[in-house]
C-alpha positions as CSV (number, residue, x, y, z in Angstrom):
1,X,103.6,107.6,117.9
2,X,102.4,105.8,114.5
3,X,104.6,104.2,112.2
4,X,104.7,104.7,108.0
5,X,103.5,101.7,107.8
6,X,99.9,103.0,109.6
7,X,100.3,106.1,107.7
8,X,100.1,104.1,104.7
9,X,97.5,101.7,105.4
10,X,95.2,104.2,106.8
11,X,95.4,106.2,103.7
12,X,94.7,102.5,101.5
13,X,92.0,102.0,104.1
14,X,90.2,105.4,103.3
15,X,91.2,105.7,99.5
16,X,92.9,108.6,99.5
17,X,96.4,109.6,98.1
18,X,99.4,111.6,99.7
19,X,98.1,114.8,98.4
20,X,94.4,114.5,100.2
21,X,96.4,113.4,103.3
22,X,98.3,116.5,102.9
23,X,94.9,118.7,102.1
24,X,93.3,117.4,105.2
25,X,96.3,117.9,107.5
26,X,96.9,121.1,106.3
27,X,100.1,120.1,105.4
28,X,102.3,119.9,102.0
29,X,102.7,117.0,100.0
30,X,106.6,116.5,100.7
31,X,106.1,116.6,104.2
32,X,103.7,113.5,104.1
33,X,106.0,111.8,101.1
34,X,108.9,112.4,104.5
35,X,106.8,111.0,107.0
36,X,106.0,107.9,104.7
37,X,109.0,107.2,103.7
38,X,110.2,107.1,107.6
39,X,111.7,103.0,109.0
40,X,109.3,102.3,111.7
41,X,108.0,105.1,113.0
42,X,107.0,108.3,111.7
43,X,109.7,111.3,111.9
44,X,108.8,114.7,112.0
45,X,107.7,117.7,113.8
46,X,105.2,116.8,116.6
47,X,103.0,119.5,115.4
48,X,103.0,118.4,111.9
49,X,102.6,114.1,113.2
50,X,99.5,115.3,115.1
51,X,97.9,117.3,112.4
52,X,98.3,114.1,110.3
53,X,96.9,111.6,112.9
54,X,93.6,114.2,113.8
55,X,93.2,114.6,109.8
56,X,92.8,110.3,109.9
57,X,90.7,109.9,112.7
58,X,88.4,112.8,111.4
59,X,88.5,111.1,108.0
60,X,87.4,107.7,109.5
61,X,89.9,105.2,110.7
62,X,91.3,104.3,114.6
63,X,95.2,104.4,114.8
64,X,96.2,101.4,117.4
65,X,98.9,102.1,119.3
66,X,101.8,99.9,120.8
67,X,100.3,98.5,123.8
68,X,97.0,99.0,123.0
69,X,93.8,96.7,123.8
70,X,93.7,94.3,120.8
71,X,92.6,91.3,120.9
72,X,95.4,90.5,117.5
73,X,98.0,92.4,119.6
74,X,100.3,94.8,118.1
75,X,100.0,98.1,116.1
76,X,96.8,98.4,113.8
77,X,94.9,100.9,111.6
78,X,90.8,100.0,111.4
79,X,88.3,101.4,110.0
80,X,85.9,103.5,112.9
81,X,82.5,102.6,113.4
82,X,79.7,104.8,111.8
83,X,77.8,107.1,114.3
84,X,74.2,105.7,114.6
85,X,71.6,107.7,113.0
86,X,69.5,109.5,114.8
């Protein structure tokens, strides 16, 4: 589970607004204007949650969970390493 708060920051991290989000998840722009607007975390249909979390993690940023190996602690967003050329 992510909160709005990672939904947001992931989307700041990557530069993109509500309505890419929405493109990329295959999803429309009200239903990611819902999930944002969510206290703690994110409501929604599961389906619809996990489209938006695979359409981040495609786009380039690592969703850390509750629990989660951090050496900070807590929930995070990060950017993802790039793949080494080959």
């Amino acid at each position: 589970m992510i909160t709005s708060q990672q939904m947001r920051a992931a989307r700041a991290l990557l530069g993109i607004d509500q309505k890419t989000l929405a493109e990329l998840a295959d999803l429309s722009v009200p239903t990611i204007q819902r999930m944002e607007a969510s206290a703690g975390n994110v409501r929604g249909v599961v389906d619809s949650l996990t489209k938006v979390i695979e359409a981040l993690e495609l786009a380039g940023v690592e969703l850390i969970g509750e629990g989660a190996p951090s050496t900070a602690g807590g929930r995070g967003v990060r950017l993802k390493s790039p793949l080494p050329k080959p």
